[in-house]
C-alpha positions as CSV (number, residue, x, y, z in Angstrom):
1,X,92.8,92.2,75.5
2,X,96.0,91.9,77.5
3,X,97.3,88.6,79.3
4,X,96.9,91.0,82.4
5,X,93.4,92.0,81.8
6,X,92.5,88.3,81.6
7,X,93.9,86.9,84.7
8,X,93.1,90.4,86.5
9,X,89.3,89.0,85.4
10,X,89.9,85.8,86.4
11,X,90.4,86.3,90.1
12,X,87.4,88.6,89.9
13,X,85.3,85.0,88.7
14,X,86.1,83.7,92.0
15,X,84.2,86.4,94.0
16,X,81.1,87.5,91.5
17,X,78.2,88.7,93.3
18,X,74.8,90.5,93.0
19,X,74.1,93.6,94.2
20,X,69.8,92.8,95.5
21,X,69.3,94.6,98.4
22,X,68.0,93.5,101.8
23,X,63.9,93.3,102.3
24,X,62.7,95.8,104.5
25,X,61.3,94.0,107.6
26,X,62.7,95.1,110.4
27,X,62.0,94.3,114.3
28,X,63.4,95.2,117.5
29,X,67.5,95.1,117.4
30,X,69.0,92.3,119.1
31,X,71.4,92.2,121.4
32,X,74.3,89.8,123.0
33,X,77.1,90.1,125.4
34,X,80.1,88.3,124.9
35,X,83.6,89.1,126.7
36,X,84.2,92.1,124.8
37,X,81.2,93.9,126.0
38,X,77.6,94.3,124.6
39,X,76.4,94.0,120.9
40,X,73.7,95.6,119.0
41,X,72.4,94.2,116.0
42,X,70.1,93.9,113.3
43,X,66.6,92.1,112.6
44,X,66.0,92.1,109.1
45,X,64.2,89.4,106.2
46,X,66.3,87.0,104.4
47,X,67.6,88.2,101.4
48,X,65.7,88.3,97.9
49,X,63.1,86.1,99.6
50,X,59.8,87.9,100.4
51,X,57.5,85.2,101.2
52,X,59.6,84.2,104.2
53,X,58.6,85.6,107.3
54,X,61.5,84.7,109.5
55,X,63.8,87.7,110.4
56,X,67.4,87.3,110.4
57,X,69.6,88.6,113.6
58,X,72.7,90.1,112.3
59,X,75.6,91.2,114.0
60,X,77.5,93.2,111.2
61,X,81.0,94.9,111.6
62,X,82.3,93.3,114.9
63,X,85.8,93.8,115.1
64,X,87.6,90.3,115.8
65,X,91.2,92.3,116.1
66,X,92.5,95.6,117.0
67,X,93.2,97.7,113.8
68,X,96.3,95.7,112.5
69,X,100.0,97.2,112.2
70,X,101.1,97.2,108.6
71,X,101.8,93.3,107.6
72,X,102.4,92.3,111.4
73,X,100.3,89.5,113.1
74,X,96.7,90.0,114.2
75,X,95.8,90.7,117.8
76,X,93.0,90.5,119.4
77,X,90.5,93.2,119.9
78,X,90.3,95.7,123.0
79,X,86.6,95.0,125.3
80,X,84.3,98.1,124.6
81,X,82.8,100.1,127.6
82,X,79.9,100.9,126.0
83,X,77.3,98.8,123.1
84,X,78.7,98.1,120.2
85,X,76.3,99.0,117.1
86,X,76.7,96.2,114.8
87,X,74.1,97.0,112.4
88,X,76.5,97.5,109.1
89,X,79.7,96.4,107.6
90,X,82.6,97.3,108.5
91,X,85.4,98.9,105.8
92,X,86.5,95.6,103.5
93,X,90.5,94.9,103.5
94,X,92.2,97.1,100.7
95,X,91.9,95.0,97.7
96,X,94.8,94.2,94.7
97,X,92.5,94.6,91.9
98,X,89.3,96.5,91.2
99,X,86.6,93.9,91.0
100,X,82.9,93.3,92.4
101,X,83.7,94.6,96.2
102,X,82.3,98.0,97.2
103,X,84.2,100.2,99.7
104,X,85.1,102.0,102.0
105,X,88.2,100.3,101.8
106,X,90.6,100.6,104.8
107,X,93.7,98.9,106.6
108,X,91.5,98.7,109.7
109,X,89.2,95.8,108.2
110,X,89.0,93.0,110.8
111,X,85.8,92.6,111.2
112,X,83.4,89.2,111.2
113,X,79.4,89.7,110.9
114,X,77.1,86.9,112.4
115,X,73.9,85.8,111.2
116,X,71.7,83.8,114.0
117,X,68.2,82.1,113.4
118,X,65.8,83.8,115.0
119,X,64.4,82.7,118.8
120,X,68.2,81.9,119.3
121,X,69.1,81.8,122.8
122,X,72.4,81.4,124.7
123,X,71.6,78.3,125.0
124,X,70.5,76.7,121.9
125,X,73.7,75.2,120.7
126,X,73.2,75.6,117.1
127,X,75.5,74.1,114.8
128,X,78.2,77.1,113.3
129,X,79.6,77.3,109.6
130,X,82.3,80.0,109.7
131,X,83.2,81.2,105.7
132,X,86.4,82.0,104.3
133,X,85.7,84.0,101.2
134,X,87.5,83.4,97.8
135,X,89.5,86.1,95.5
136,X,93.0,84.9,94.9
137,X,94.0,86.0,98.3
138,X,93.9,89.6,96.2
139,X,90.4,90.5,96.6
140,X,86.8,90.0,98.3
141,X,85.3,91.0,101.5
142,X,82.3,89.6,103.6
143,X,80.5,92.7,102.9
144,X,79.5,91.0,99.1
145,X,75.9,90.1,98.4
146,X,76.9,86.9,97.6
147,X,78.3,86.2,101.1
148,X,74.4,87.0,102.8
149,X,73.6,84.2,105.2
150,X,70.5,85.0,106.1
151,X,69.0,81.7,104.4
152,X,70.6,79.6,105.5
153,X,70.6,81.0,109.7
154,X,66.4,81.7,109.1
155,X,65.8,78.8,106.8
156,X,68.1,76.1,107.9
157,X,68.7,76.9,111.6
158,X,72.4,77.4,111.8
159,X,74.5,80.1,112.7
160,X,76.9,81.5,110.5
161,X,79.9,83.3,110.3
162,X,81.7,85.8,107.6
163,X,84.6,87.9,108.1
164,X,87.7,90.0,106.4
165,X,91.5,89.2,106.6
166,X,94.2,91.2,104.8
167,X,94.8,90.3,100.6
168,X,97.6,90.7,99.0
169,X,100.7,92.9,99.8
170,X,98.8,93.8,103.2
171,X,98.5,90.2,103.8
172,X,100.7,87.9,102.2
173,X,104.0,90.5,102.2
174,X,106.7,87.5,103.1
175,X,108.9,90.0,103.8
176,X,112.5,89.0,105.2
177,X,112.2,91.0,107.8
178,X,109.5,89.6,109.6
179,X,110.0,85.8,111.8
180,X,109.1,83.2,108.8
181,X,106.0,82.2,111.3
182,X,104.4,85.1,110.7
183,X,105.2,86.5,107.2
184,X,101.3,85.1,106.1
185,X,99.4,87.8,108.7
186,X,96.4,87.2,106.1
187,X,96.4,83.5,107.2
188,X,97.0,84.7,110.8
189,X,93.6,87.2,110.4
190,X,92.0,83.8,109.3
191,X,93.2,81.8,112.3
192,X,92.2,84.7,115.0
193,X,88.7,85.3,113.4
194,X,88.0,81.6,113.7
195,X,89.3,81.7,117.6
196,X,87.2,84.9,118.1
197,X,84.2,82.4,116.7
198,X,85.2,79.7,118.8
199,X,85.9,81.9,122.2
200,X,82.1,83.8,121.4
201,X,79.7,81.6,119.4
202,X,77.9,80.5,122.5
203,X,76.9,83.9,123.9
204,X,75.0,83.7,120.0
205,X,73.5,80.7,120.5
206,X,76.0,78.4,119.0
207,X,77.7,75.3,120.0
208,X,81.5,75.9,120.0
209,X,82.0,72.5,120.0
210,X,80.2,72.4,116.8
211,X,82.3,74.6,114.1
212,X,82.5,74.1,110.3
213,X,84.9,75.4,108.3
214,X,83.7,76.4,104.7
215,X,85.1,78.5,101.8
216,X,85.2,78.4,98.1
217,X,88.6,79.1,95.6
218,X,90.9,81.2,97.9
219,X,88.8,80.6,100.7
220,X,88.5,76.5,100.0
221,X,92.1,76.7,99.3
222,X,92.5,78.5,103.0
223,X,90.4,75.5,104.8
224,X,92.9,73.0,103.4
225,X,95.5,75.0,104.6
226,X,94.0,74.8,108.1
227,X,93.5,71.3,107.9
228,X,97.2,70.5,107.3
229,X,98.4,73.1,109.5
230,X,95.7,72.2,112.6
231,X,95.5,75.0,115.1
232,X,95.4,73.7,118.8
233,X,93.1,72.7,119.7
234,X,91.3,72.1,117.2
235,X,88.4,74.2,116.9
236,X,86.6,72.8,114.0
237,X,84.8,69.3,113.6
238,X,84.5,69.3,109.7
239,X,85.4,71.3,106.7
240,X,83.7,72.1,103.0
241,X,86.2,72.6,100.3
242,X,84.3,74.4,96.8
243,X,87.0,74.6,94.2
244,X,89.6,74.9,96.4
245,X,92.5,76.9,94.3
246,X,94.7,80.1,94.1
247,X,96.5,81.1,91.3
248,X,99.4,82.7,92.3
249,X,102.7,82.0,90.3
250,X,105.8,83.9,91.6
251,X,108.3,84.7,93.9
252,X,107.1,86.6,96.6
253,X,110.1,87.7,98.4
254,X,111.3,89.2,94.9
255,X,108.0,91.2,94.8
256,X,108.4,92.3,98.4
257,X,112.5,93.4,97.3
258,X,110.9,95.1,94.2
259,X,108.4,97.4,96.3
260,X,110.9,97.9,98.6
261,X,113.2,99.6,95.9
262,X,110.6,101.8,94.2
263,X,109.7,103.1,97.3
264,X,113.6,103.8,98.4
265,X,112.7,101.4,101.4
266,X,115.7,98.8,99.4
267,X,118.7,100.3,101.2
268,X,116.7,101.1,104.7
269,X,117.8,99.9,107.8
270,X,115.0,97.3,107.7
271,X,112.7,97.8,104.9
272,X,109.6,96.4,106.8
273,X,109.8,99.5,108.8
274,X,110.2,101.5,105.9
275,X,107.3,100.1,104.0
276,X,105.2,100.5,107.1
277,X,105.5,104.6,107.1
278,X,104.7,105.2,103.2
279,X,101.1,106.7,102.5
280,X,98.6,103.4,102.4
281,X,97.0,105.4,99.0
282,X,100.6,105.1,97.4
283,X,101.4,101.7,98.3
284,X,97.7,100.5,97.0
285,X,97.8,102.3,93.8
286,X,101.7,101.7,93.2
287,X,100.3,97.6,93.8
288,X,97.1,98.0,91.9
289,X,99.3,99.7,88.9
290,X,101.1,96.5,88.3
291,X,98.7,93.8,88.8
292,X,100.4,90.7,87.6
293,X,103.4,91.8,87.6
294,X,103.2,91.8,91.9
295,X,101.7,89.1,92.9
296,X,101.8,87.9,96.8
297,X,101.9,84.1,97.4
298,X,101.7,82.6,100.6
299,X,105.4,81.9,102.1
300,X,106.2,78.3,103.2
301,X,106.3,78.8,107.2
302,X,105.3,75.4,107.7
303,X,103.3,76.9,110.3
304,X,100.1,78.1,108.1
305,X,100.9,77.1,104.7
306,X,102.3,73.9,104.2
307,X,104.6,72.4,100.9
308,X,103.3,69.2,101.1
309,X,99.4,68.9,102.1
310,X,100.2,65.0,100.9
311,X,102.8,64.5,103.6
312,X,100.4,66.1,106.4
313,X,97.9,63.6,105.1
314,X,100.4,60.9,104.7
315,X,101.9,61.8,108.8
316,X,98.1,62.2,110.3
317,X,99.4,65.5,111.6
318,X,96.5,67.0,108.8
319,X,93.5,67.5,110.9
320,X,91.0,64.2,111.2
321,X,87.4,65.7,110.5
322,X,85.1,64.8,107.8
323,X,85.6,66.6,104.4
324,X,83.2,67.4,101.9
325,X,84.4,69.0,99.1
326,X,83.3,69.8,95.0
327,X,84.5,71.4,92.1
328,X,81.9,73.1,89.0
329,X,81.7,71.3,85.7
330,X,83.0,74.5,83.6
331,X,85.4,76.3,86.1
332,X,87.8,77.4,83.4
333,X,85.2,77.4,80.3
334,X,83.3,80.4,80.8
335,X,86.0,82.5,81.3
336,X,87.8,81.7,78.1
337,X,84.7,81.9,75.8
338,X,83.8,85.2,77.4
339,X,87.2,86.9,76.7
340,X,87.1,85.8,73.5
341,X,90.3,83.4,74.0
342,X,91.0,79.9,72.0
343,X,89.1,81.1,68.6
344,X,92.7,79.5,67.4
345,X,93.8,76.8,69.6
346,X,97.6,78.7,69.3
347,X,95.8,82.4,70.6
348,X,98.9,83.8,72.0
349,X,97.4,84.5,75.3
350,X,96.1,81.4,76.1
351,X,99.8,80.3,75.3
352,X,100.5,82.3,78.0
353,X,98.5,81.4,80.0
354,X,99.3,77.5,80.2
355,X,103.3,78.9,79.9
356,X,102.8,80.6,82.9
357,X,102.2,77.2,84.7
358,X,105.2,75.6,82.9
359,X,103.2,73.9,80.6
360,X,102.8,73.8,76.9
361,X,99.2,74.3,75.3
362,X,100.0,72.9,72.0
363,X,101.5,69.4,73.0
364,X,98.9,69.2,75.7
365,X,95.7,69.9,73.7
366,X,97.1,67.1,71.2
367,X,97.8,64.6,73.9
368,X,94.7,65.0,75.5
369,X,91.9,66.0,72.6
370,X,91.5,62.0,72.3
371,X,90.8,61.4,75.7
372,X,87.8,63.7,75.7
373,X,84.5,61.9,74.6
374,X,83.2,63.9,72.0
375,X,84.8,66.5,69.4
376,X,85.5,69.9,71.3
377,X,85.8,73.4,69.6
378,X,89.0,74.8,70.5
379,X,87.9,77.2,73.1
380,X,86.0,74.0,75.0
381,X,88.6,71.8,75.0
382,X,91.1,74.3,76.6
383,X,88.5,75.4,79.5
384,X,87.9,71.6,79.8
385,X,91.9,70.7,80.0
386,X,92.2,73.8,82.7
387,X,89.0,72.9,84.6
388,X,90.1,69.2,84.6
389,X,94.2,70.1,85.6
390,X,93.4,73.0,88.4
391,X,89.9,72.0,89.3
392,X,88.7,68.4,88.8
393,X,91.6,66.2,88.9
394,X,93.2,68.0,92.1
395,X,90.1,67.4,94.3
396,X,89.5,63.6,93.0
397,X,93.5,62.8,93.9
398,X,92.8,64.6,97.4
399,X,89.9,62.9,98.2
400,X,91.6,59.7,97.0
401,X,94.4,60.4,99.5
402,X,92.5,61.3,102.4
403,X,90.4,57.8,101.8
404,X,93.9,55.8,101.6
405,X,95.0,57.1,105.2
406,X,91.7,56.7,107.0
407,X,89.9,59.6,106.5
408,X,86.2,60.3,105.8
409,X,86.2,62.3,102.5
410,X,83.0,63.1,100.2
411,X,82.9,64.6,96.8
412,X,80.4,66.4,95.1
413,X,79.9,68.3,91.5
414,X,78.2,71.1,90.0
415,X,76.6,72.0,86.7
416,X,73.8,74.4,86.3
417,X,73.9,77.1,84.5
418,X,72.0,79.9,86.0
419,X,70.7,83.2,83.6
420,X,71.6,85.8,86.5
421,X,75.4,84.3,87.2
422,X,75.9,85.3,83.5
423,X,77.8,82.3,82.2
424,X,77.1,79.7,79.4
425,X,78.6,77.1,81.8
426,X,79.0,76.1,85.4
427,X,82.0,78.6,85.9
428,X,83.9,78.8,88.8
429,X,82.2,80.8,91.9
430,X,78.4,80.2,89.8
431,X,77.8,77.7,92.9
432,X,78.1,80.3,95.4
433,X,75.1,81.6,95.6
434,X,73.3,78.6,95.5
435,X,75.1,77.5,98.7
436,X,74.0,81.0,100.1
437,X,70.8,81.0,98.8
438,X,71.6,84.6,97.8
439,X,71.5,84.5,94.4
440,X,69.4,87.6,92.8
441,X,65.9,86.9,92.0
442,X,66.1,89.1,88.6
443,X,69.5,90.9,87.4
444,X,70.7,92.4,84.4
445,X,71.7,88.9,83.2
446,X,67.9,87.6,83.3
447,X,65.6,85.9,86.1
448,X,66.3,83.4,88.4
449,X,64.3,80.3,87.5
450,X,62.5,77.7,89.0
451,X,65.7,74.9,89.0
452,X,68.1,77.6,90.5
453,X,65.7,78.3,93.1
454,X,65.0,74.7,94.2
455,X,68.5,73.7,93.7
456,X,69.6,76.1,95.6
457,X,67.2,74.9,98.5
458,X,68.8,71.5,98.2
459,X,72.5,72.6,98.5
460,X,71.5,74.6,101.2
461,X,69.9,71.7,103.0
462,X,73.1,69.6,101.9
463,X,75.5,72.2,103.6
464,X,73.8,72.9,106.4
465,X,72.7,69.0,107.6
466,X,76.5,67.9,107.1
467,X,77.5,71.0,109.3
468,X,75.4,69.6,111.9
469,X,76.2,66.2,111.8
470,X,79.3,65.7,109.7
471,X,79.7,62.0,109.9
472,X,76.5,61.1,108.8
473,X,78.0,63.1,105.1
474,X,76.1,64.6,102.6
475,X,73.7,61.5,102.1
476,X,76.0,59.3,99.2
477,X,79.1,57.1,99.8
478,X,82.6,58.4,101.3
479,X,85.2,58.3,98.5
480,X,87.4,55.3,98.6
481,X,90.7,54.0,96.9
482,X,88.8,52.5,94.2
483,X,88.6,54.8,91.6
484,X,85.9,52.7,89.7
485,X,83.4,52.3,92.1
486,X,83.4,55.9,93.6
487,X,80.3,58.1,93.3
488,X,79.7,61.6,93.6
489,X,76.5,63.8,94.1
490,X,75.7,65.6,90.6
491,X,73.9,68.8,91.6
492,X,71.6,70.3,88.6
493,X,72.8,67.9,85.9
494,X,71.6,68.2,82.5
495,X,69.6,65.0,83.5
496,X,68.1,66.3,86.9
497,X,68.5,70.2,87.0
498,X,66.9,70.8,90.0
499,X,67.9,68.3,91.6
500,X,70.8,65.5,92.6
501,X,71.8,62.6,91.2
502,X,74.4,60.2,92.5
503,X,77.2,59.1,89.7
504,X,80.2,57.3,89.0
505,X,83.2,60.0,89.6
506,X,84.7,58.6,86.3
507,X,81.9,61.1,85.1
508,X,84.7,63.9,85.7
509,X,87.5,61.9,85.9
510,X,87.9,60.3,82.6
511,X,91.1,62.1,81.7
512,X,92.9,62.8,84.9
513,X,95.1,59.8,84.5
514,X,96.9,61.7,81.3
515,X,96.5,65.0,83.3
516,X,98.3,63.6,86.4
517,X,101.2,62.9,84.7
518,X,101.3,66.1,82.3
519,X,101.2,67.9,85.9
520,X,104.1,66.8,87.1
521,X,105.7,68.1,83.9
522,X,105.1,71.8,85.3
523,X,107.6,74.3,86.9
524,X,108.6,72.8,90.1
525,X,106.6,73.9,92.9
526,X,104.1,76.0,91.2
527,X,101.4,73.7,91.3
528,X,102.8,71.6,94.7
529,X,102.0,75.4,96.2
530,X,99.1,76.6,94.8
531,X,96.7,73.5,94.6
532,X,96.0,72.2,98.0
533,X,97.0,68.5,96.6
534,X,100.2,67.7,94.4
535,X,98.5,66.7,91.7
């Protein structure tokens, strides 16, 4: 298997989903108003859960934005004369590799769905989580099963929110062309979805006053983002960060110059506009064709996507709300064994892999095989050493940082392993559906079981109580400085796998003094951009 096919697979980890369908209950549509004009939606059950008999109201496919201009900023929606049916998705955002997401695909994607407990009035002021979904900021849309709130609106009582923005070329172009504050319009689809929340969640029955921010990989990695570049004002109280982390190596303006030339667009009068008029199906599958080859990091505007999330923290210009935030015991693991990586620790694309980060896999493995507490086959200690350097090590040092500058900061971990996420470990993205409570009940990797379902009742309950009342935290002690006495909540531990236990973060953290320092060792600014802490 090629280095390409691997990392093309790896982004696809990060938005895995299952593909149950809705339960059939139906009632009367519901219906709002908000400034935009009239909405009809959907009352339906909650997903893979028959013996509840709460209906959820859905309001699917609302477009947040007028159908955006080829890689310009957002803006917002025109009002509608007549109702809007909001009873399906609308098209998902045209995506940079072929993974879990099912079409149509389309430019015009900017749509957000809202799922509201039922007996919601205007009035009810229910507390809002609004989800940014993962995928490398290549791929993923809020149409994935995965991404089904109906749990936790009819079994938790809040109201939540999902939406599209732009991936890839389409949203990340950081072309030269364009003002530096606004070569990220994927970020910018973000920022306008979440102002579309704020300006409307009340005609749903939410409190605007009361908005989380939540997102896992891409999406976790897009919160931090909008905590260190604040929009104003603020309209959040709290964030969730799940394995916040993109993976996105390379120059983007180079990619941008590249496309530009095999499209004749290099020697244009502005290639922006040039780019702009070739067929979307061309541009998409000339993209698509060369994968890793094109990838589309965020650009530096300072405005969206900062350098140095330390020196927001550091300057108290990054936003002060509570933050919970987690990473899975085996985010790297699964993926290696599965591809069949590691069976020799020198496999040349595992090699690559590390080399592609700036770092060497030989030296490292040698250096850090001691620090690990038990013997590890090849293949384990490599997804442990990636899992630990992109995953574990990142988050403990943010949370670390946030707690030295006065901030209210909570960690949490994740390890069961689950039959229907198909994976030997607690991979990255296998927490997902837990948080959802969407996970299938039976798939073609085997049958939920009784720990995934109650576990997944308890993260649910975690999630949803710290969206409503954020300073109270997820029920264990806020990090502090002291890297000793910190604990962390443990969801499905080997010990207790339906459950939570509260545990020293040392647990995870035994080797991220060594992996701090080989970090700094990488390319410069690979990892300072693409990890939402320097670690």
């Amino acid at each position: 298997m090629s280095f390409k096919h691997i990392v093309t697979l790896l982004y696809g980890l990060a938005v895995l989903s299952a593909a149950s369908p809705l339960i059939n209950a139906r009632a009367a549509a519901p219906t709002v108003t908000i400034a935009s004009g009239a909405i009809i939606g959907t009352a339906t059950g909650v997903l893979n859960q028959p013996t509840v008999t709460g209906l959820v109201n859905a309001y699917l496919g609302i477009p947040y934005a007028s159908p955006p201009k080829r890689f310009e900023a957002p803006v917002p929606a025109p009002a509608w004369n007549t109702s809007l049916n909001a009873q399906k998705y609308g098209a998902a955002c045209i995506q940079q590799f072929n993974g879990s997401v099912v079409g149509p695909f389309s430019e015009d994607c900017l749509f957000a769905n809202v799922y509201v407990p039922p007996n919601t009035t205007a009035s009810s002021q229910k507390a809002v989580m609004f989800w940014i979904h993962g995928g490398d900021l290549a791929i993923g849309a809020s149409s994935e099963t995965t991404f089904n709130a109906s749990s936790l609106a009819v079994n938790h009582d809040v109201i939540v929110v999902t939406f599209n923005y732009r991936l890839g070329i389409f949203g990340f172009p950081n072309s030269p062309d364009l003002p530096s504050s606004q070569r990220n319009p994927g970020y910018l689809d973000q920022r306008l979805a979440l102002q579309w929340t704020r300006d409307n969640i009340n005609a749903f029955g939410g409190d605007k006053a009361n908005i989380t921010i939540f997102g896992e990989s891409a999406g976790g990695y897009s919160v931090a983002q909008l905590l260190a570049n604040p929009p104003k004002p603020l309209p959040f109280i709290a964030a969730i960060m799940e394995s916040p982390l993109i993976l996105l190596p390379g120059n983007g303006t180079k990619n941008w110059n590249n496309v530009s030339a095999h499209f004749g667009c290099a020697t244009a009068d502005s290639s922006l506009e040039c780019l702009q008029k070739v067929d979307v199906s061309d541009l998409s599958s000339y993209i698509q064709s060369n994968r890793i080859g094109l990838l589309w990091p965020p650009a530096v505007d300072g405005v969206t996507q900062s350098k140095s999330i330390s020196d927001a923290i550091s300057a108290k210009s990054f936003a002060h709300v509570p933050v919970y935030m987690g990473t899975n015991t085996g985010e790297f693991d699964g993926l290696l064994k599965t591809l069949g990586l590691c069976k020799n620790i020198n496999n040349n694309a595992t090699e690559q892999l590390f080399a592609l980060f700036g770092l060497n896999l030989t030296s490292i493995t040698e250096i850090l095989a001691p620090k690990y507490p038990q013997k590890l086959a090849p293949v384990d200690l490599v997804g442990q050493i990636l899992t630990d350097l992109f995953f574990t090590c990142p988050v403990a040092k943010f949370s670390r940082e946030l707690a030295a500058n006065q901030y209210d900061a909570w960690r949490y971990w994740y390890g069961l392993v689950t039959p229907t996420f198909g994976s030997d470990y607690a991979a990255h993205a296998s927490e997902v559906n837990q948080v959802f409570g969407s996970y299938p009940l039976q798939n073609e990797n085997g049958k939920a079981t009784s720990d995934q379902i109650k576990l997944s009742a308890l993260m649910q309950t975690v999630w949803t109580n710290f969206a409503k009342d954020p300073h109270r935290g997820p029920g264990w002690p806020q990090i502090s400085t002291n890297s000793i006495s910190n604990k962390f909540g443990l969801f499905g531990g080997v010990r207790n796998s339906s459950g939570l236990q509260i545990i020293p973060t040392l647990t995870a953290d035994f080797a991220c003094g060594v992996l701090d320092g080989v970090a700094t060792l990488s390319k410069a600014g690979v990892l300072e951009v693409n990890t939402p802490f320097e670690i």
